[in-house]
N, C-alpha and C positions, 0 to 999 in steps of 0.2 A: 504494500500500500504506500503511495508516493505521501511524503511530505508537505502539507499545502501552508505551512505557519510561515509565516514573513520574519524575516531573519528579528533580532534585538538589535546587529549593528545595522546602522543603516550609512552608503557612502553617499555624500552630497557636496557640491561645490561651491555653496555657501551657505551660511548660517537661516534653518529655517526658523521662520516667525511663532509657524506651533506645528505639533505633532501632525504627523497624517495619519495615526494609527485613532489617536485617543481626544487631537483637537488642545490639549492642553499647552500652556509656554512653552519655549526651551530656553535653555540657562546654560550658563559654563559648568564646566567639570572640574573642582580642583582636586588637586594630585597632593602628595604629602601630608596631609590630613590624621593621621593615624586613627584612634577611635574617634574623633569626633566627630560629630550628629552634625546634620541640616540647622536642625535649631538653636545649637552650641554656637554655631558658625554666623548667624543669623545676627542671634544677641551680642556677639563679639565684633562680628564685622561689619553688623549692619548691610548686609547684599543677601542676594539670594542666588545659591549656587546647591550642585549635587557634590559631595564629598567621594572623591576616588579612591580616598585610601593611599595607603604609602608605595603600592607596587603599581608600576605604571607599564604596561603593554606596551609590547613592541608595535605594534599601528594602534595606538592609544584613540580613541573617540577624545571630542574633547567639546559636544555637547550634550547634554540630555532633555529628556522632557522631564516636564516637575515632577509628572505619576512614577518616572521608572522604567516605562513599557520601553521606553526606544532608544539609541545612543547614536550620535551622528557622526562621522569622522569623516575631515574633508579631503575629498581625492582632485585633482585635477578632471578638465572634461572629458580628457578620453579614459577615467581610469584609472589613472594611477595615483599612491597615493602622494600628498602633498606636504612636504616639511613643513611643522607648525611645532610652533614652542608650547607647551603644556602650560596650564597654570600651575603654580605652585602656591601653596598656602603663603610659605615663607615671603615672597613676593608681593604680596596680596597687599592695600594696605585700608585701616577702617576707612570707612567712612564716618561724615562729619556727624554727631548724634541730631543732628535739627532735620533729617530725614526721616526720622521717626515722631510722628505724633503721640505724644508724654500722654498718660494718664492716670489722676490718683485713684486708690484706692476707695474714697471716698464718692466718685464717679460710678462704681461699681455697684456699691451700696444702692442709690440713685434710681441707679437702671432698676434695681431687684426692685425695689418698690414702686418702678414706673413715675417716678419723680423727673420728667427729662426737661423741665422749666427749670431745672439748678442748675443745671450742667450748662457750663461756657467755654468755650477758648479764652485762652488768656497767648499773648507775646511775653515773652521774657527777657529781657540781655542781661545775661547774667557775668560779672565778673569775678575773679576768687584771686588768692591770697598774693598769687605770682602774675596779676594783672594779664589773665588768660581773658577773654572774653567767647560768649556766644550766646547765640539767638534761638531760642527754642520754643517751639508752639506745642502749649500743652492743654489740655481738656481739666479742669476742675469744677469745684461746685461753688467756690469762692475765692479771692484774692488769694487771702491768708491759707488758704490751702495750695493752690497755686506755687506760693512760695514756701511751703514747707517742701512741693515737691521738686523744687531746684537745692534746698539746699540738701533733699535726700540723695540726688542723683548728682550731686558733685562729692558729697561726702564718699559715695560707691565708685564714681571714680569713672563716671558719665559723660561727665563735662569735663574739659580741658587736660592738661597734659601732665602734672603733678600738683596743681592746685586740688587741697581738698577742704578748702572752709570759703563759705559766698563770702565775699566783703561788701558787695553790690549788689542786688535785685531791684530792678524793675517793671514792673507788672503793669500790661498793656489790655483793657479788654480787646477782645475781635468782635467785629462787626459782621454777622451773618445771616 
């Protein structure tokens, strides 16, 4: 009985937009990785990428779709395949945290009780100890929650680069 499954690798010439199997994104593949998850990688580096693991294949793939189902590795048009540099973790570097929309814990509460008249945006520029600064858009229920949550996430080490105490907060409502 012949085989009718469509391969896992798939060869392509350039980076598709979404999967043909499942319809879902595709993303990079990083390489070196060792155990860590999608969502280790996520909260670390803020991107979204499939984790390859430390051993990298001799004609490495070097995209996936979000699901899993497919891997793409680029060959030229007639075929063959095409020298490409792998990503490496190591390589990798975060992104700025103001790509992520902040939210407190308090916001959460909120939702459960169907409270969604508290919940606002708020701007932030926040500066800390070593005159780091950044701009971060966060969802709270109030100012002063607002800014409990920049000084939460600069104490963890969120915002800036070795500053870990705000010396400055300013708290902007958003207009939505």
């Amino acid at each position: 009985m012949p085989d009718d499954r469509k391969p896992r690798i798939i060869n392509v010439t350039r980076k598709p937009t979404k999967c043909p199997d499942c319809g879902e994104r595709v993303v990079d593949i990083v390489y070196g990785t060792g155990d860590m998850t999608e969502i280790e990688f996520a909260l670390q580096y803020r991107k979204e990428a499939i984790m390859g693991g430390d051993n990298i294949p001799r004609r490495p793939p070097i995209w996936c779709c979000v699901c899993g189902c497919k891997r793409f590795r680029k060959v030229n048009p007639d075929g063959i395949d095409v020298a490409v540099k792998v990503k490496m973790l190591k390589n990798i570097r975060k992104a700025p945290a103001s790509v992520i929309n902040w939210s407190s814990d308090t916001v959460d509460r909120a939702l459960e009780r169907n409270q969604i008249e508290l919940i606002h945006k708020y701007t932030l520029d926040i500066t800390t100890e070593f005159e780091e600064k950044e701009t971060l858009v966060v969802t709270a229920v109030s100012q002063s929650d607002a800014e409990l949550l920049a000084i939460d996430l600069v104490r963890n080490g969120v915002v800036g680069l070795k500053g870990r105490i705000c010396i400055k907060i300013e708290v902007n409502k958003k207009n939505t």
